[in-house]
Structures are given as structure tokens and as C-alpha cells.
C-alpha positions, -999 to +999 in steps of 0.1 A: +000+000+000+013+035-005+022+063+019-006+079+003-032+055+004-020+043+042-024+079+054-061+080+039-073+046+054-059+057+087-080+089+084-111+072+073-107+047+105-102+071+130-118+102+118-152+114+115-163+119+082-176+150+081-154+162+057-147+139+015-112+150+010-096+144-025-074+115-024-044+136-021-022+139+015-002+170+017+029+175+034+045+210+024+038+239+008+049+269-004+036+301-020+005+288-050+017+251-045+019+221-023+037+184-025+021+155-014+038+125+011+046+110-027+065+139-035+044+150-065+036+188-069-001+204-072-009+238-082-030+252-052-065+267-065-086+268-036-062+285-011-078+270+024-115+287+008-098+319+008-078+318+046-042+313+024-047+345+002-013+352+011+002+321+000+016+289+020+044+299+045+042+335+038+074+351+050+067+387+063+036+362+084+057+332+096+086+361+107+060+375+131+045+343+143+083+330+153+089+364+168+057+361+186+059+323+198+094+333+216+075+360+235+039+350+250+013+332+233-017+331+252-028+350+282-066+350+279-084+383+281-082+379+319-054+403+315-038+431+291-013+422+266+009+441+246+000+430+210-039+441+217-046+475+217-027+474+187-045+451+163-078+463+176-068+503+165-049+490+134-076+465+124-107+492+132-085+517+109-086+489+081-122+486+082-130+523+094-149+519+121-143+520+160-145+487+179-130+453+173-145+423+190-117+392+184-128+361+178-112+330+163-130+310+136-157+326+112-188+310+124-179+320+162-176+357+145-207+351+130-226+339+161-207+366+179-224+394+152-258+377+156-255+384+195-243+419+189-277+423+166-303+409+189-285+429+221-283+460+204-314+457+190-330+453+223-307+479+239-308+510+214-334+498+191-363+490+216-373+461+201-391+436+227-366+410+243-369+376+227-386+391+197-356+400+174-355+388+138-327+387+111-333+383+077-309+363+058-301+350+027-314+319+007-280+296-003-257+311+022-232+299+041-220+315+076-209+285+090-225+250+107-225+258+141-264+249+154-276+285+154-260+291+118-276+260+099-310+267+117-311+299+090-295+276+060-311+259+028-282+239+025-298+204+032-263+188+043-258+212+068-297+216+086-311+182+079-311+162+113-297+191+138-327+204+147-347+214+170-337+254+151-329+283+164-358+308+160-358+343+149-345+344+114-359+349+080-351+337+050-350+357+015-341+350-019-304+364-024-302+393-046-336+402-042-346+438-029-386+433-032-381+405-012-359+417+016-379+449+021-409+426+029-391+412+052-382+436+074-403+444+103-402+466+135-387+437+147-358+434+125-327+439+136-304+431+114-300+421+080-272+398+075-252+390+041-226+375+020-218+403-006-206+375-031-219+340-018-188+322-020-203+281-008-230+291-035-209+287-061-196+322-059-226+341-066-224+380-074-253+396-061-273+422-087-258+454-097-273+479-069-284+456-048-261+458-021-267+496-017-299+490-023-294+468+011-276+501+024-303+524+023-327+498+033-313+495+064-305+529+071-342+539+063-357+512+090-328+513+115-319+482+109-279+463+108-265+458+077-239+431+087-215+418+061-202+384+062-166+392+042-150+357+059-138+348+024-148+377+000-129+401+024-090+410+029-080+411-004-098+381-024-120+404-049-096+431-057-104+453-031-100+451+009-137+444+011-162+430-014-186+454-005-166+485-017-171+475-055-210+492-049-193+517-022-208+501+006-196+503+040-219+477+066-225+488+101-207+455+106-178+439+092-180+399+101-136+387+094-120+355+095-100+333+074-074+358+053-073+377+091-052+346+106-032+345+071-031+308+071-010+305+100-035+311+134-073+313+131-086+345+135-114+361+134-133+395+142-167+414+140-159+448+134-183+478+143-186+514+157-191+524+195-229+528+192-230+487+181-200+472+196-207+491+229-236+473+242-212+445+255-202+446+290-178+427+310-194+386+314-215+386+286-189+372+257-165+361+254-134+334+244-104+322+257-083+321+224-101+347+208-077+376+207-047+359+222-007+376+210-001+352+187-032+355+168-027+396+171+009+393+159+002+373+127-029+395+121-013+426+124+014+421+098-022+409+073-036+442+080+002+457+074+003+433+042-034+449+032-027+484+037+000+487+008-032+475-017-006+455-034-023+421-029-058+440-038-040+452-070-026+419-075-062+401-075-078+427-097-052+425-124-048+389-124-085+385-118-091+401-145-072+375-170-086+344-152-124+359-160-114+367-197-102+332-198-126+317-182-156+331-202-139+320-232-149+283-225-187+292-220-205+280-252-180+257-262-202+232-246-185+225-215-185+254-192-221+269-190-215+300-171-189+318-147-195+339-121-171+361-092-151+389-093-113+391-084-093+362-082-123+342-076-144+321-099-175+298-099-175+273-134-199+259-139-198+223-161-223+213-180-231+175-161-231+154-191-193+161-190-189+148-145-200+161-116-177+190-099-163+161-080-153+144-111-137+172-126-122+180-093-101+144-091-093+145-133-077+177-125-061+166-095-045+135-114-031+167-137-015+185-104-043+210-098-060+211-069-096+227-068-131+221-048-165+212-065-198+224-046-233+219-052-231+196-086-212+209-112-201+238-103-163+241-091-143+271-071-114+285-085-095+310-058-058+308-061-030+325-037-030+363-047+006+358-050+002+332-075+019+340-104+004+348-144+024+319-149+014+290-130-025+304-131-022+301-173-007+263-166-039+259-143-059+271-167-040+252-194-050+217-172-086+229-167-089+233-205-077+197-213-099+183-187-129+200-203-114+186-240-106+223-253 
């Protein structure tokens, strides 16, 4: 048996399966590209779902982790620590706004945003306690913790963890008719994906995300903005939402923010939102920790340059005009994203996204399928023109073009 397929039985024994890995076992990587135990090279194209936009073992971010790991790594926030104050005023500047609430994964930021909704909302807004609603979107993805998948569509993740969590409605994405019905006194929030990246990397409608804006600022109500992977880089801009010239009352971070390296995570707000905490009522032990604030402070350094934004619109720009190119020929249908960020999908008489997904994989790219057909394509931004035309070269061949 080989080291490759050893290391996959032992993970199917004594692992849950929640997870249907390719049949591939990494061991390095660096920058766009991994090797396997076998030794065999694959062109990274799915960089961790966006948390390795800066590439595997980033320099400038394994520099500060080492510096960090020598100094202190975890205190808790039962005390001060010197990396803190810093990330939270460097990583409110980022985003413009005031407060920083750390967290480490995405979907403990997201719970941690849909807490900040309902308490503000009863707080500032007056809404009666235990009555708060969000409305969310049909097809999203925030995460699969039990209070997230109560407000999914997505069949894998809700079927058979119920009882739900109440006090969320659902809307079709994209749809402004829709969402304005939705909203009630009661509302408190509205809370959003500005490209739905699980979906299959859905771009909402031109307008519709301010369109969301004034919305919200018309019924006093949240706009929250899930950027966990459209955010920090990934679209061409630091956030998704500035292609319309939005700015949310809440930026939801995670991925990108922990540069591959720690997770991170944040929800990001002014004082008038963020404020209605108080000592007790949230909280994490990681979340926040020096390590995590080291590592995320040289991503928000890395961001404020616009380099890697620049990066991902120029090079984004080619994959796109390549990508389109294949639709009609009879094997890609459409494309969809913005940045360095891509939905294909395949027409099925040609294989599921999973099949593509291994054929490609047996040609040294690595990519994920989702919901059929469709496959993701988000590279590195620091891969280079390059290695994204070989991709692309290996994606054509698969497809026959």
C-alpha cells in the first residue's frame, strides 16, 4: 500500500467523516503550490476557501509568528497584553470603524455578530426582548455551528440538527422586493454574503447591495457583512462590499485575518454597536490571544499597501477573460465572481464538480467542487500569471478544449 493511500485509510478509521477530502495527503507547501507524502507537486486553487490568500508559509507572516511564539502566546483576556490594543486600532482603521471584538473562527464571529444584533437591537433599538429577527439570505453559508444552519437551505448542513434556532428569515439572495418585505419593526439586522462564495460564488445584482444600504439605514436596521472569504484582499479590493461603495455597520472577518498561519477572526463595528457588551456577557479564551494579534497585524500591514488588492484585480481580470472563453464551447455553462475568484460551472453530461475536481487533480491541480457541477477556483493572490495560465491550461484539457 502506498504512503498515500496508508495515510487515507488511517484517516477514514479514525476520523469522523464530516469532511470527503480528494485522495491527495499533503505534506509541504509553499507560496500557490503544495507536495504530497509522494513527493508530486499540485498547483494550489482553492487557497484553504480563501484563509491562504497570502500564499503557503508566507514570509513577512511566519517572521512574526516565530517572533511572537518566543514572546507569550496566550494570556486570555483575563489580562492586558501588549499585541492588543494594537490590532484592535490597526484592524478598526482597516475597516473604518471604531471597535474590534476578536474572535477565532468565522462562524464563532458570525454567532458573535448575531449576539451583537439581537442585544443591540434590544438595547438602542427598543425592540421587545426575545422578539428579534434577522433576515438572511437563501443559499448562504455563515458557517455550521447549530444556530447558523438553523437559517441555512443547504440540506447537508440543517437536515437532522434540529430542534432550530428561531428568529430568522429567509429571503431569496439578490432580491430587494423580497428583503424589504421582510423587514419588520422587529428586524434587527439584515445579514449577508456580498458574493456567496459556498453558493458557487454568486455576485449579487448590480445595486443591490446599496440597495441593502439604504434599506437598512431607512428602518434602523444592521446591515452586517459576512466578508469571511470575500474580504482581505480576495476580490480586488480590501472588502467585497466596496465594489457598490458600501460600508456595513458590521464587518464579520476570519479566514485571510489569521493568514493561514492562526485562526482568526473579528466582527468589526462602531461604539454605538459594539458598545452594548459589557464585562461577562462574551467572550473566548483564544479569541484575541498575541499570537493571533501578531500574525494579524502584519495581514492588515500586508493589506494596507493595496498590493495584494491590486494583484487580485489584475490577475483576476485575466482568469475571468479566460474563463468566459470556455462558455458555449459546450463545457463550461456560465462563470461567475469577481477578483481572483471564480464559480464554473460544467455542463453534467461532461462529470460532476467532484469528477472534474479528481481528473484535475491527477493533472496537479487542486480545486473544490460544490453543489453539482459547479467548481471554485481562488488561487493565492501571489500566484503567479504563470502557474495560473498552466492551471488554466490543465482545466482546459480536462474539459477537452
Amino acid at each position: 500500500m502506498s504512503t498515500t493511500a496508508q495515510a487515507i485509510s488511517s484517516a477514514d478509521a479514525h476520523s469522523a467523516h464530516n469532511y470527503h477530502p480528494l485522495p491527495v495527503v499533503i505534506a509541504h507547501a509553499e507560496g500557490a503550490w503544495m507536495t504530497d507524502v509522494e513527493g508530486r507537486r499540485y498547483l494550489d486553487m482553492l487557497a484553504g476557501y480563501s484563509a491562504l490568500n497570502f500564499g503557503h508559509g508566507n514570509r513577512r507572516l511566519l517572521d512574526a509568528a516565530r517572533a511572537q511564539l518566543e514572546r507569550v502566546t496566550l494570556t486570555s483576556r483575563a489580562f492586558h497584553h501588549d499585541r492588543f490594543a494594537e490590532f484592535c486600532t490597526n484592524l478598526a482603521a482597516l475597516c473604518g470603524k471604531e471597535m474590534v471584538l476578536p474572535m477565532n473562527t468565522g462562524a464563532e464571529a458570525v454567532e458573535t455578530a448575531v449576539k451583537t444584533a439581537r442585544k443591540w437591537g434590544y438595547e438602542v433599538k427598543g425592540v421587545p426582548d426575545g422578539h428579534a429577527k434577522i433576515v438572511v439570505a437563501a443559499d448562504n453559508f455563515h458557517g455550521r455551528t447549530t444556530t447558523i444552519v438553523s437559517f441555512s437551505t443547504d440540506h447537508d448542513a440543517r437536515d437532522h440538527f434540529g430542534p432550530y434556532t428561531p428568529g430568522f428569515e429567509i429571503v431569496p439572495y439578490g432580491d430587494l422586493t423580497a428583503l424589504a418585505a421582510a423587514v419588520t419593526s422587529n428586524t434587527v439586522a439584515v445579514l449577508l454574503e456580498p458574493i456567496q462564495g459556498e453558493a458557487g460564488v454568486l455576485v449579487p445584482p448590480a445595486g443591490y447591495l446599496q440597495g441593502v444600504r439604504e434599506l437598512t439605514r431607512e428602518r434602523n436596521v444592521l446591515f452586517m457583512a459576512d466578508e469571511i472569504q470575500s474580504g482581505l484582499g480576495r476580490t480586488g479590493r480590501t472588502f467585497a462590499c466596496e465594489h457598490e461603495g458600501v460600508v456595513p455597520d458590521v464587518y464579520i472577518l476570519g479566514k485571510a485575518l489569521g493568514g493561514g498561519v492562526v485562526p482568526v477572526s473579528a466582527v468589526v463595528a462602531d461604539r454605538d454597536v459594539l458598545g452594548v457588551f459589557r464585562p461577562g456577557e462574551h467572550g473566548s479564551t483564544f479569541g484575541g490571544n498575541p499570537l493571533a494579534c501578531a500574525v494579524a497585524l502584519e495581514v492588515i500591514a500586508m493589506l494596507r499597501g493595496g498590493e495584494y488588492q491590486q494583484r487580485a484585480t489584475e490577475l483576476g481580470d485575466h482568469l475571468h477573460r479566460e474563463l468566459n472563453l470556455l462558455v458555449g464551447g459546450g463545457a463550461v455553462t456560465a462563470v461567475r465572481g469577481r477578483g481572483l475568484w471564480a464559480g464554473v460551472d460544467i455542463d453534467p453530461a461532461l462529470g460532476t464538480g467532484r469528477e472534474i475536481s479528481e481528473k484535475l487533480m491527477e493533472l496537479g491541480v487542486l480545486v473544490k467542487d460544490t453543489h453539482g457541477s459547479t467548481i471554485r477556483i481562488a488561487p493565492p493572490l501571489v500566484i503567479s500569471k504563470e502557474d495560473l495560465d498552466w492551471g488554466l491550461d490543465q482545466l482546459r484539457s480536462v474539459l477537452g478544449g
